[in-house]
C-alpha positions as CSV (number, residue, x, y, z in Angstrom):
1,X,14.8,1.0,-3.2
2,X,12.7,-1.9,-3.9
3,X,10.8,-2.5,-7.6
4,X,7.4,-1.5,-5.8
5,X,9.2,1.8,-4.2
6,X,10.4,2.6,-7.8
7,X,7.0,1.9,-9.4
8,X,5.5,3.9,-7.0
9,X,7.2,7.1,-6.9
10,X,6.9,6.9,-10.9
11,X,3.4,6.8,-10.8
12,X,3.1,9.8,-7.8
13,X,5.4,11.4,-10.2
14,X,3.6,10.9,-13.3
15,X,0.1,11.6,-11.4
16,X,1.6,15.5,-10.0
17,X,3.2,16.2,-13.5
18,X,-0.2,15.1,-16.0
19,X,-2.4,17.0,-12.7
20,X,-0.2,20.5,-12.9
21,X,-0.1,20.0,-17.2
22,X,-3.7,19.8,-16.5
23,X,-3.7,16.9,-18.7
24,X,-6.1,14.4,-18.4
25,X,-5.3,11.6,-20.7
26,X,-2.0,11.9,-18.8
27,X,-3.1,11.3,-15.4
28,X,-5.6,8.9,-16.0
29,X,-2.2,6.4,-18.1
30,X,-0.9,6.2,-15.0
31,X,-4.2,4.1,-14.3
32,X,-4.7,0.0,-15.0
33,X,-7.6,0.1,-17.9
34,X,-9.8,-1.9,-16.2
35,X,-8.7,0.5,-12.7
36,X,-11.1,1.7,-10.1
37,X,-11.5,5.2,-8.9
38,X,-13.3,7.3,-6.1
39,X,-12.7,10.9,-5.7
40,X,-12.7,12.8,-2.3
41,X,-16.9,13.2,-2.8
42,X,-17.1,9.7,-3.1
43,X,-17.7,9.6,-6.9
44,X,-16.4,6.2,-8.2
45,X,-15.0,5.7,-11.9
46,X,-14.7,2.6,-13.4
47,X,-11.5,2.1,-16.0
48,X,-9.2,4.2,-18.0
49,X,-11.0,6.1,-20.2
50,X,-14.3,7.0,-17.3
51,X,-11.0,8.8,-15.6
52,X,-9.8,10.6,-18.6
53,X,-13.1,11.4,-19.0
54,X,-13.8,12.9,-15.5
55,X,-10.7,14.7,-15.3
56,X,-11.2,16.1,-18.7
57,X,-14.2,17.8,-17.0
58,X,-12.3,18.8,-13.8
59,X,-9.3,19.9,-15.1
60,X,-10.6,22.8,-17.2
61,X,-13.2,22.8,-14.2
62,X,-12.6,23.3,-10.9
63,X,-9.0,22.5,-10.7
64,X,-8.2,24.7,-13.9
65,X,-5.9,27.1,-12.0
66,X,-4.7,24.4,-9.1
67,X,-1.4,22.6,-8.3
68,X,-0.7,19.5,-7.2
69,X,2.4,18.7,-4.7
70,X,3.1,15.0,-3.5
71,X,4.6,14.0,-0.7
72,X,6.8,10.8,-1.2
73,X,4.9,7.8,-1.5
74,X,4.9,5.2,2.0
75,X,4.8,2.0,0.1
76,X,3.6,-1.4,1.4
77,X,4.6,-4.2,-0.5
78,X,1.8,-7.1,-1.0
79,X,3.2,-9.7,-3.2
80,X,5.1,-10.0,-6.6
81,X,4.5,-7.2,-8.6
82,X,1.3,-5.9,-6.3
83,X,2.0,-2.7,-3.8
84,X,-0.7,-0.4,-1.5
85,X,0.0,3.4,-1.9
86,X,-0.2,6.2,0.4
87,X,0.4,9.9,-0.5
88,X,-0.1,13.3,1.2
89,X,-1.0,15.9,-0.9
90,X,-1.1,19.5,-1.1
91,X,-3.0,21.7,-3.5
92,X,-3.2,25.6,-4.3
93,X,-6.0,27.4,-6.9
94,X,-8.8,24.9,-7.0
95,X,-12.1,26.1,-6.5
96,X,-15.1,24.7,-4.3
97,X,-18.0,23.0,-6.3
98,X,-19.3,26.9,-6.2
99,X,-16.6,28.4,-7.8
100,X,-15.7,30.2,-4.9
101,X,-11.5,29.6,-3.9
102,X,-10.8,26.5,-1.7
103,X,-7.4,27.7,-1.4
104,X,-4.6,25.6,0.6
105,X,-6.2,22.1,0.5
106,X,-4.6,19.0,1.6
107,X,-5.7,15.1,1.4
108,X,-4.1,11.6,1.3
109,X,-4.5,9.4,-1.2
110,X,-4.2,5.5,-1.0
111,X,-3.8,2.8,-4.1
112,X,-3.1,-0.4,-5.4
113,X,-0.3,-0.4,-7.9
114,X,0.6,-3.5,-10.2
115,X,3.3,-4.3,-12.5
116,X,1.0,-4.0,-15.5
117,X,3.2,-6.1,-18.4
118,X,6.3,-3.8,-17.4
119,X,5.1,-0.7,-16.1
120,X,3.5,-0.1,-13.0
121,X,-0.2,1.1,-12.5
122,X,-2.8,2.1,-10.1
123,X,-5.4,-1.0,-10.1
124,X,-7.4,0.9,-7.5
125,X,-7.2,4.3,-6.4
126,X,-9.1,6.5,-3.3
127,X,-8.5,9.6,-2.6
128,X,-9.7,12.0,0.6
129,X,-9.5,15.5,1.9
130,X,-7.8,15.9,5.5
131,X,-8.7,18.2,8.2
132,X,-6.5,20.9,9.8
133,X,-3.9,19.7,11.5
134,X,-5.3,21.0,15.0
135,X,-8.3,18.9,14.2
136,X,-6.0,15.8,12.5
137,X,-4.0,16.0,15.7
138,X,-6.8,16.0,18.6
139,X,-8.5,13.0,16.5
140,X,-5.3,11.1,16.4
141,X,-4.7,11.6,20.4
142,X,-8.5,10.3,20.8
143,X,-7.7,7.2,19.2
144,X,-4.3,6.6,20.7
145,X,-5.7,7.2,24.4
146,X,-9.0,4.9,23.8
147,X,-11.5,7.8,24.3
148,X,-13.3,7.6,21.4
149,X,-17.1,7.1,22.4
């Protein structure tokens, strides 16, 4: 396992544990202070303590019943001490922006992790719902065969 595989599975792990703790300050550590984040509805957060903030809100929020499962992290070395991060993610007891249950959701999310002085960190961070799998799959066939419009 390479120094960017081990930085980021600890930061996938840190990022499930501080979600499911529903702790906010925790989640958003694992975060560069100056990082960048968007959320799957495109709201973007700039630094540290803007995503400690915003999770502080969506944690006891929305999310205040949900878990958080991670997939192992694909990891893409870029350099010394630089890495891009995907993860597929799977998450039980949120609610919709309408309080009503969005159970059994799933998304990927993708970053840029840095050996921060020692520890790694996400530098930038995006994050996205996926579809269902019958609708993941006939999209991916489209774009393998070439018949996208």
């Amino acid at each position: 396992m390479t120094v960017a595989d081990q930085g980021a599975k600890s930061i996938a792990e840190a990022l499930e544990a501080a979600w499911n703790a529903h702790d906010a300050k925790a989640f958003a550590s694992a975060f560069r202070a100056d990082a960048r984040f968007t959320n799957v509805f495109g709201i973007e957060l700039q630094g540290r303590e803007a995503i400690a903030h915003g999770h502080t809100q969506i944690l006891a929020g929305m999310f205040r019943d949900s878990t958080l499962r991670l997939d192992p992290p694909s990891v893409l070395p870029l350099g010394h001490g630089l890495a891009w991060v995907a993860a597929r993610w799977r998450m039980d007891g949120a609610y919709d922006p309408q309080g009503a249950p969005w159970p059994n959701r799933r998304g990927i999310m993708h970053f840029v992790a840095a050996d921060d002085g020692g520890a790694w960190r996400i530098v930038a961070f995006t994050n996205m719902d996926l579809p269902s799998d019958e609708n993941l799959d006939a999209e991916r066939r489209k774009l393998v065969s070439g018949s996208q419009p």
